[in-house]
C-alpha positions as CSV (number, residue, x, y, z in Angstrom):
1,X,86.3,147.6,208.2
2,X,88.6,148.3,204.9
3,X,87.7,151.5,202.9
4,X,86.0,150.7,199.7
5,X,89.6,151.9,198.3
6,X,91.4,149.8,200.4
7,X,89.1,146.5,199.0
8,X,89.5,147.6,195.6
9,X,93.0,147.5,195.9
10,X,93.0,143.8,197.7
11,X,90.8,143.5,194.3
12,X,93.5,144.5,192.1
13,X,96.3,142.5,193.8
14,X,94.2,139.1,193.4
15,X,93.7,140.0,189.6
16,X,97.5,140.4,189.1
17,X,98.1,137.1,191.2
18,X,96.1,135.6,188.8
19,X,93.5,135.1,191.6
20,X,90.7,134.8,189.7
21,X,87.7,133.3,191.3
22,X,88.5,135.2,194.8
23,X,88.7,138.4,192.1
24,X,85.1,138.0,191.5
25,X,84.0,137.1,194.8
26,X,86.1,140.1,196.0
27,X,84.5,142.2,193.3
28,X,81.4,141.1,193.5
29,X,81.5,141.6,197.4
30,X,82.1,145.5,196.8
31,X,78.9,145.7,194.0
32,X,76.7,144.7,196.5
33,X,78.4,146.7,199.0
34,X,78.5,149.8,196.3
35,X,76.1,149.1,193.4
36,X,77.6,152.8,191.4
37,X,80.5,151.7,191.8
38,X,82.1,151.6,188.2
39,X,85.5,150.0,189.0
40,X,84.4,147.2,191.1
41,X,82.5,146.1,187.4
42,X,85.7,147.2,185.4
43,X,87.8,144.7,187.8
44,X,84.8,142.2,187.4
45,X,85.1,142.3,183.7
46,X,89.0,142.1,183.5
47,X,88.7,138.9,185.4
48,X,86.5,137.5,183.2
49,X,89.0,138.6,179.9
50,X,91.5,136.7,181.8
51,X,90.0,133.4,181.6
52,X,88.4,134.0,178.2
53,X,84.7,134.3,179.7
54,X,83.6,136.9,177.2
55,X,79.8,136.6,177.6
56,X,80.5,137.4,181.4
57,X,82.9,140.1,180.6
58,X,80.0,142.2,178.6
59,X,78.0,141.6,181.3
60,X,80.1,143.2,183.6
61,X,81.1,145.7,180.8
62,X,77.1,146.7,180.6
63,X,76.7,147.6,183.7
64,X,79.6,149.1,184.6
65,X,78.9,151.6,181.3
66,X,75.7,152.1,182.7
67,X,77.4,153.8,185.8
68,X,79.7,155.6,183.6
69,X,78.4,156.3,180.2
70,X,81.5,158.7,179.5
71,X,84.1,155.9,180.3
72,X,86.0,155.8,176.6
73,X,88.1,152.7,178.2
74,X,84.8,150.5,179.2
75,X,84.2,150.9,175.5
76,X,87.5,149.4,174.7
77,X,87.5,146.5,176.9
78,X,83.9,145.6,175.8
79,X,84.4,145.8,171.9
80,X,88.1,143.6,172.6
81,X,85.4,141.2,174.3
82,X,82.9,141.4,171.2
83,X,85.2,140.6,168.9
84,X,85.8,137.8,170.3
85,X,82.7,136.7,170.0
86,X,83.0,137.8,166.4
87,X,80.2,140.0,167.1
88,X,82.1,142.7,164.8
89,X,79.1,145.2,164.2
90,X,79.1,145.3,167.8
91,X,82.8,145.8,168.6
92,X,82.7,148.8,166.0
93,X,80.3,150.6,167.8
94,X,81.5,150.3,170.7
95,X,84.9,151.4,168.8
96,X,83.5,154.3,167.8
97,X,82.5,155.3,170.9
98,X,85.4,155.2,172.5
99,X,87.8,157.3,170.2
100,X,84.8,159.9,169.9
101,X,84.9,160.3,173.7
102,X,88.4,160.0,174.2
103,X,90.9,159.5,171.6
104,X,92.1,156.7,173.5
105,X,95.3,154.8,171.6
106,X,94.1,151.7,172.6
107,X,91.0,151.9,171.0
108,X,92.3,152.8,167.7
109,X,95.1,149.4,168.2
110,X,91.7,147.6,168.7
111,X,90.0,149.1,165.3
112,X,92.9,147.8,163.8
113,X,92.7,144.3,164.9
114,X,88.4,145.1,163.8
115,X,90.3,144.9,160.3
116,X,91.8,142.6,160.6
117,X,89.2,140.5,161.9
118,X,86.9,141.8,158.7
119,X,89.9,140.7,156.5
120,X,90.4,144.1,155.7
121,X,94.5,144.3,156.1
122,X,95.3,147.2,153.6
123,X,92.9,149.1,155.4
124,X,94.6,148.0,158.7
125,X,98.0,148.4,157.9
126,X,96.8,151.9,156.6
127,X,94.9,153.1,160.1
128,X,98.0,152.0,161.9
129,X,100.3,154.4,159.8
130,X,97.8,156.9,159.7
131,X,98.4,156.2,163.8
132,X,102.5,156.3,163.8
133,X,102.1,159.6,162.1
134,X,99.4,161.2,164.2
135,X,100.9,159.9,167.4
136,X,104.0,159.2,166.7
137,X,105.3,158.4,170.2
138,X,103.2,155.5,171.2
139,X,105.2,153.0,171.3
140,X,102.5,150.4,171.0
141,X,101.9,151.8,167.7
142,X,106.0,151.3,166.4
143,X,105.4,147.6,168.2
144,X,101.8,146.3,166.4
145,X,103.1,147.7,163.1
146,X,106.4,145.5,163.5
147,X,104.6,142.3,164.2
148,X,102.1,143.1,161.5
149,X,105.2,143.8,159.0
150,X,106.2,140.7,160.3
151,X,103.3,138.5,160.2
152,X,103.0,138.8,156.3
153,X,106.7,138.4,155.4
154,X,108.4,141.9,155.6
155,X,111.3,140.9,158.2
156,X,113.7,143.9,157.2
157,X,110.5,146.5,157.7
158,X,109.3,145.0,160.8
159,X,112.7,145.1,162.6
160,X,112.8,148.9,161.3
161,X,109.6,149.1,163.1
162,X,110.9,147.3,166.2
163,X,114.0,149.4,166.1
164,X,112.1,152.9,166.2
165,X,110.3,151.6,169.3
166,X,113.6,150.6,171.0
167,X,115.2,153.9,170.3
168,X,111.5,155.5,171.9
169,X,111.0,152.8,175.2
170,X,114.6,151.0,175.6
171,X,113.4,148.8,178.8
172,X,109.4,148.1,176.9
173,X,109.1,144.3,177.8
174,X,107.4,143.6,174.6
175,X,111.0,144.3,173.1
176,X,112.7,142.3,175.6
């Protein structure tokens, strides 16, 4: 019989395939199998984001936090899934929670896009530079400012933006 490792990883490789119902059988298969086990959850929920199943995705997200309360990135992945659902109070929280445990870069993208989705851009465009400055080597960063320059008209600063996060991540696919 596999390790619980060695299933997780089968796991993985059907979520990357794109393998999505044999995902959640396979993940579901190892939560029966290992009912603590946070990843199998994680996994579940990614599968779920994947095919735009939100509502499943919390699910999945809820229990998986309840097996790992300090798990910054479970957060994340759950307030992405809340807003969504334009359940915004919700995705803020969970925001919240995950850059006080962690000062995780992908949370703070995510509170960005949370302003956006309030119509709050000023206040977006403004978190995301006061993110290029305190972090100044994400590249992620350099890329989300450029499409936001972008998105409301500023070609010349967006390819600026684009052209700082070439010269930090040549081979980034997002720049391809």
């Amino acid at each position: 019989m596999a390790s619980y490792d060695e299933q997780l990883e089968t796991c993985l490789e059907t979520l990357e395939k794109g393998e999505y119902d044999q995902c959640l059988q396979l993940a579901g298969d190892l939560q029966t199998k290992y009912p603590d086990a946070t990843e199998a959850f994680h996994v579940e929920a990614m599968a779920h984001q994947y095919q735009f199943n939100w509502k499943e995705s919390i699910k999945a997200l809820d229990r998986a936090i309840e097996n790992a309360p300090y798990d910054a990135a479970l957060y994340n992945l759950r307030a992405f899934a809340q807003m969504n659902l334009d359940d915004l109070a919700a995705a803020e929280s969970d925001l919240n929670e995950a850059i006080e445990l962690e000062d995780l870069e992908a949370a703070h993208r995510n509170r960005v896009l949370l302003h956006i989705l309030q119509g709050n851009y000023d206040e977006a465009a403004d978190y995301l530079y006061n993110r290029l400055t305190a972090n100044p080597d994400d590249v992620e960063n350099w890329i989300m400012m450029g499409d936001l320059m972008k998105r409301a008209g500023f070609e010349d600063k967006a390819e600026s933006y684009f052209e700082e996060a070439r010269r930090r991540s040549p081979n980034h696919p997002a720049l391809a």
